[in-house]
C-alpha positions in Angstrom: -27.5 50.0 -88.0 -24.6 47.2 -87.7 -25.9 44.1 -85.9 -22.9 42.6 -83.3 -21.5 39.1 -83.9 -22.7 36.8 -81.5 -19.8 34.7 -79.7 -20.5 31.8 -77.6 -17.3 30.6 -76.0 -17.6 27.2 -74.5 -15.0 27.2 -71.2 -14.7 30.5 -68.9 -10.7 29.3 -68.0 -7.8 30.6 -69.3 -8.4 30.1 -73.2 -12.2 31.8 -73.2 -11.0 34.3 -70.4 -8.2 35.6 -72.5 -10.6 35.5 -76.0 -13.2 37.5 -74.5 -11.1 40.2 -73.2 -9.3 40.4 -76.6 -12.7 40.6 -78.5 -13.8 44.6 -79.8 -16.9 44.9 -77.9 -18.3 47.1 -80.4 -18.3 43.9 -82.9 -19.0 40.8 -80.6 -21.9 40.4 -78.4 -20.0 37.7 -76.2 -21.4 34.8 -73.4 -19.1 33.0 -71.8 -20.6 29.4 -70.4 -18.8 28.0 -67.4 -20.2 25.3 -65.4 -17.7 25.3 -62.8 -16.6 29.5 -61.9 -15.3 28.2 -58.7 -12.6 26.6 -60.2 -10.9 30.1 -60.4 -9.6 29.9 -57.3 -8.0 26.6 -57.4 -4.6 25.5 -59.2 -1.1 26.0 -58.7 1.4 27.4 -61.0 1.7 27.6 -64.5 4.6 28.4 -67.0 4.1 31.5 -69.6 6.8 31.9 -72.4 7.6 35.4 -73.9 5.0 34.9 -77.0 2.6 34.8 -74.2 3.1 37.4 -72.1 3.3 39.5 -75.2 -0.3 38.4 -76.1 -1.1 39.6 -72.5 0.3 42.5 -72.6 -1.9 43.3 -75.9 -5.0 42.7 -73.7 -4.1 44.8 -70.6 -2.7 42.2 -68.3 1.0 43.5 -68.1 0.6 44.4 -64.7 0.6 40.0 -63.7 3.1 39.6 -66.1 5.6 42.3 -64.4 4.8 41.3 -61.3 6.3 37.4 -61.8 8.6 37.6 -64.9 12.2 36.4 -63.9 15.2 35.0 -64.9 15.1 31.3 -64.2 17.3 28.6 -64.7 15.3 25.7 -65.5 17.0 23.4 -68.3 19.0 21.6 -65.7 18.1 17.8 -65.9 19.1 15.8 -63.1 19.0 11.8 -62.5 16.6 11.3 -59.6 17.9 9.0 -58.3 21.3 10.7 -57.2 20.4 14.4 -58.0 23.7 14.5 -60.7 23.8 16.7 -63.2 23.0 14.9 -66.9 22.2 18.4 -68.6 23.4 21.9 -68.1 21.1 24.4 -67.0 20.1 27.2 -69.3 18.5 30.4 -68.5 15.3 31.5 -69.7 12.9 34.9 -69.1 9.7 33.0 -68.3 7.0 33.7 -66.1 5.4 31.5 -63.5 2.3 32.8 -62.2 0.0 31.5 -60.1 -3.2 29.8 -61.8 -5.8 31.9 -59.5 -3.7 34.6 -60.2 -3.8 34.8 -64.3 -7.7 34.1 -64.4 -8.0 37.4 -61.8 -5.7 39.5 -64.3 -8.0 37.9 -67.9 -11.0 38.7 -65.4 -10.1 41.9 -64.8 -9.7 42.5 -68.4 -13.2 41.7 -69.3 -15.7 44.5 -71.0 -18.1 45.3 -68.6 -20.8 43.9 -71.9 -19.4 40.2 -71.5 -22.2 37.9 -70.1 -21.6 35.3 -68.0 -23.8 32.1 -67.8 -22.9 29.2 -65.3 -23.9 26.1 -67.6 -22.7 23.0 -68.8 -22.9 22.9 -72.2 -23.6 19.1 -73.3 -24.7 19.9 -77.0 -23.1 23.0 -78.3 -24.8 22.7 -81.5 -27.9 23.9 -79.4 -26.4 26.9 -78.5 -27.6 30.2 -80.5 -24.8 32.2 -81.6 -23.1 33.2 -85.0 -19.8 31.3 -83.8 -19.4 28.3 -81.3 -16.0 29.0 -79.6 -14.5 25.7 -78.1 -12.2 26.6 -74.7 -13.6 23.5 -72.8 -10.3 22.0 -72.7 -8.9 18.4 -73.2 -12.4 17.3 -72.5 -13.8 19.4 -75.1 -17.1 18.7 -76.3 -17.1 21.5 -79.4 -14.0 19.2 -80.4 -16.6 16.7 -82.2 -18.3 19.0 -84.4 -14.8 20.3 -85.2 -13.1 16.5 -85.4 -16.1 14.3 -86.7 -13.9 10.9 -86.3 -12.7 10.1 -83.1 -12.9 13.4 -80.9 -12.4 11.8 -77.4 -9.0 12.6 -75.7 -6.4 10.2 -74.8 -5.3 8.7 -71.7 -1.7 8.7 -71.4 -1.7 6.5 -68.3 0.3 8.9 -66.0 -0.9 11.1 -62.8 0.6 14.5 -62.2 0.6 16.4 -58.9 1.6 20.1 -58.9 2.2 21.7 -55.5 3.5 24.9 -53.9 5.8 25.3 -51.3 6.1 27.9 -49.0 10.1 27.5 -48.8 12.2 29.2 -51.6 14.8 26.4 -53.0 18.1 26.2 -52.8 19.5 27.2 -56.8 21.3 24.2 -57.4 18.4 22.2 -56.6 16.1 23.9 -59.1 15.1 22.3 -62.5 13.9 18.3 -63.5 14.8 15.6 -62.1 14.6 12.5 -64.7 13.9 8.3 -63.9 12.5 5.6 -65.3 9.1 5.7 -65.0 9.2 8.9 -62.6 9.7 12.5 -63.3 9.8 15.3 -60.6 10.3 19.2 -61.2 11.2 22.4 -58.6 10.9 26.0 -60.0 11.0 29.2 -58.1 8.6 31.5 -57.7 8.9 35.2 -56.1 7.7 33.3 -53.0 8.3 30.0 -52.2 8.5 27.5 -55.1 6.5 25.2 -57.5 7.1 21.8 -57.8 5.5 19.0 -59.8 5.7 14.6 -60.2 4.5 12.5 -62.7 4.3 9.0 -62.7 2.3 5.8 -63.8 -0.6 5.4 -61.4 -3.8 3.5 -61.2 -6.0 6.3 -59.0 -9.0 7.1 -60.4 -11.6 8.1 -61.6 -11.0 12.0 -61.3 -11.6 13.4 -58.6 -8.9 12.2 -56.7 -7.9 12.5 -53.1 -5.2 14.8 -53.2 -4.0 13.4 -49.6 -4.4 9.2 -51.1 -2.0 10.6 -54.5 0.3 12.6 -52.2 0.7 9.2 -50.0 1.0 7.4 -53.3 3.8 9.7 -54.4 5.9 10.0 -51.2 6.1 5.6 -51.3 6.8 5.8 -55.7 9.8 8.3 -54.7 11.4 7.1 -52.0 14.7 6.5 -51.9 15.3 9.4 -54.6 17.5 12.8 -54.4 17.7 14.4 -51.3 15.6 17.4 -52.4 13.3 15.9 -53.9 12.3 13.9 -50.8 12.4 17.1 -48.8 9.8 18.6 -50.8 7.8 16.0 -50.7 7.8 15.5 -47.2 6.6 18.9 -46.6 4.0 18.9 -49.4 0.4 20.0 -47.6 -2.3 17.8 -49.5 -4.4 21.2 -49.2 -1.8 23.0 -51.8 -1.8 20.2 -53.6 -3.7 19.7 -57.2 -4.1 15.9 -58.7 -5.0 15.1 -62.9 -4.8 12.4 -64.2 -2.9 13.3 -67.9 -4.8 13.0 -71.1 -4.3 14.4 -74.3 -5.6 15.9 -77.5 -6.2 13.5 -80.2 -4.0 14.7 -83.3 -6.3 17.7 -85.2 -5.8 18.6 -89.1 -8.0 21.5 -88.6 -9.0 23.8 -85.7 -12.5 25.2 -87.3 -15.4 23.9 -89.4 -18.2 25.9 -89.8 -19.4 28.2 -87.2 -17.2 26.0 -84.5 -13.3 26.9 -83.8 -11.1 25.2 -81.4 -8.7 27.0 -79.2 -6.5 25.9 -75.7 -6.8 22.6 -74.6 -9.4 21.6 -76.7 -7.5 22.0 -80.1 -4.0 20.2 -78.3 -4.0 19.2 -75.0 -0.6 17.9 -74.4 1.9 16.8 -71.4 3.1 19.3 -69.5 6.8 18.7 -70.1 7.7 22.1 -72.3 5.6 24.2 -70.3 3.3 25.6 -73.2 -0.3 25.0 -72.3 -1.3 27.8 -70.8 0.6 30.4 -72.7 0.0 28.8 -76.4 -4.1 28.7 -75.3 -3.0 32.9 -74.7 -1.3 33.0 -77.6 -4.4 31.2 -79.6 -7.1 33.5 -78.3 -5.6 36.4 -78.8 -4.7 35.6 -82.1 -7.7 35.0 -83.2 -9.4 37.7 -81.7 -9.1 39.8 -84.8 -10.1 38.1 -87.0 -12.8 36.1 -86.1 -15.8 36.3 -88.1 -13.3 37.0 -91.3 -13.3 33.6 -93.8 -10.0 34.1 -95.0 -8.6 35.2 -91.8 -9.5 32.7 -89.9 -7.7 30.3 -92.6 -4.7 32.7 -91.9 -4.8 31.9 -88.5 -5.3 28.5 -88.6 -2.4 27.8 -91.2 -0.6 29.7 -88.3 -1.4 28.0 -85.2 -1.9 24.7 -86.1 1.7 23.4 -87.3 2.8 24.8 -84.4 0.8 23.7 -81.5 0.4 20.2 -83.3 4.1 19.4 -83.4 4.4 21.2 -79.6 1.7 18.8 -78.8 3.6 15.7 -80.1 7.3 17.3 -79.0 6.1 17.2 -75.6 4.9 13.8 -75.4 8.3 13.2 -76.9 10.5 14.8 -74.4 7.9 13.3 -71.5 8.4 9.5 -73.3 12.4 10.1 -73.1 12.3 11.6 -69.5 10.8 8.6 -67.8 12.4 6.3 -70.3 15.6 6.0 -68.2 17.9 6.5 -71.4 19.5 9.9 -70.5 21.0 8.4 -67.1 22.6 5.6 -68.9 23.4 8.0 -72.0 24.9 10.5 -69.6 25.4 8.6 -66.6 29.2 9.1 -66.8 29.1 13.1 -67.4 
């Protein structure tokens, strides 16, 4: 009689959600440790590229990815202090699904044999399981049994607030709006839109008052693009979600002994090319068949890890030249 695998996976959001579901049941005994479930229902929008919604679709959430894929031009960069054009926009098929929404659909997906345990998990080592999964995010704490020297993540100095808006926008107003030191985004959903600031800010510690960073935002951007301000000024602090932006610390390997990284915890990175969520999809499911396999789990790794590491430092590169204030005086006259 065959004994089942036992899978500990640190982190119940999107990363150990989307693992679990993608695990054979009839191979892994799996326990999913969350110490905060109620976060489920809290979060704004999130950005899913096509590799992403493929993995979904392996797992049986096609229905969330139907339901909010669409055309959408979002590659137009615009200075914000004027609103002008420095970029032309560029069409993508992405999806942009609501946060609550995605962890419903990877819930929903769930074996019925999955157990759930509402812990926080200070010494993974402790746990008893044939493999440590690490989904706890850019906070990861499987991340230093994984990366011995220097696990903690990285403070990049900036806040970010993501919001939804009831009102759809106008097309020509959708995409980024670039300035030094200041970055603002609009994207449209089915209903209403999603919109998003980063900026330099000394709030903090986490949590923060969504209503004190909101107030903090509306003063940093005034004086700004038109739209911009109009979104801001009807921004409800309730709808409104506040981090503080940190990030992986560079990783030359994603697993070490029973312990593997995926999501967050393995490269964390700013949000500017949209590929957290969907490349912590793309991870778990990836690995999925072939954890538990030496050699395929060195497959996988050889895969993923070029990939998400130079995503991971791209990003920070495109968020460095986006509130560098070089574009408006490279393009300023376009």
């Amino acid at each position: 009689m065959s004994t089942s695998t036992r899978v500990s996976i640190v982190g119940g959001g999107i990363a150990g959600l989307a693992l679990a579901a993608a695990l054979d049941p009839a191979r892994f005994a799996v326990t999913i440790h969350e110490a905060e479930p109620d976060r489920a229902a809290s979060g704004s929008a999130l950005t899913l590229w096509p590799a992403a919604t493929r993995a979904l679709r392996r797992i049986g959430a096609g229905e969330v990815v139907d339901r909010h894929t669409a055309s959408v031009s979002g590659g137009t960069i615009r200075d914000l202090r004027t609103g002008r054009r420095l970029l032309p926009s560029a069409s993508a098929r992405l999806t942009i699904v609501p946060r609550p929404e995605l962890l419903a659909a990877l819930e929903a997906c769930l074996p019925s044999a999955v157990r759930r345990e509402q812990a926080l998990i200070s010494d993974p080592s402790a746990l008893d399981a044939d493999i440590v999964v690490g989904a706890d995010g850019v906070r990861s704490r499987v991340r230093a049994l994984v990366r011995r020297s220097r696990p903690e993540r990285t403070p990049t100095g900036y806040l970010a607030l993501r919001g939804l808006s009831e009102r759809p926008p106008d097309t020509g107003d959708v995409g980024e709006y670039w300035g030094r030191g200041r970055l603002f985004g609009l994207v449209p959903l089915q209903s209403g839109a999603y919109w998003f600031t980063t900026h330099r800010s000394t709030l903090g510690p986490e949590p923060i008052n969504p209503r004190e960073a909101l107030a903090e935002v509306r003063d940093v951007f005034s004086g700004v693009a038109a739209p911009v301000q109009q979104v801001l000024a009807g921004a409800r602090a309730e709808r409104v979600v506040v981090t503080k932006l940190w990030v992986a610390p560079g990783m030359g390997r994603y697993a070490r002994g029973r312990y593997v990284l995926i999501g967050d915890a393995a490269h964390a990175m700013t949000p500017n090319l949209g590929r957290g969520a969907g490349d912590a999809i793309v991870d778990a499911v990836s690995l999925a068949p072939v954890l538990g396999s030496r050699f395929g789990l060195a497959r996988w790794q050889a895969r993923r890890l070029p990939f998400t590491q130079g995503a991971r430092v791209a990003s920070g590169c495109v968020m460095n030249l986006a509130l560098s204030g070089q574009p408006q005086r490279m393009l300023g006259r376009a």
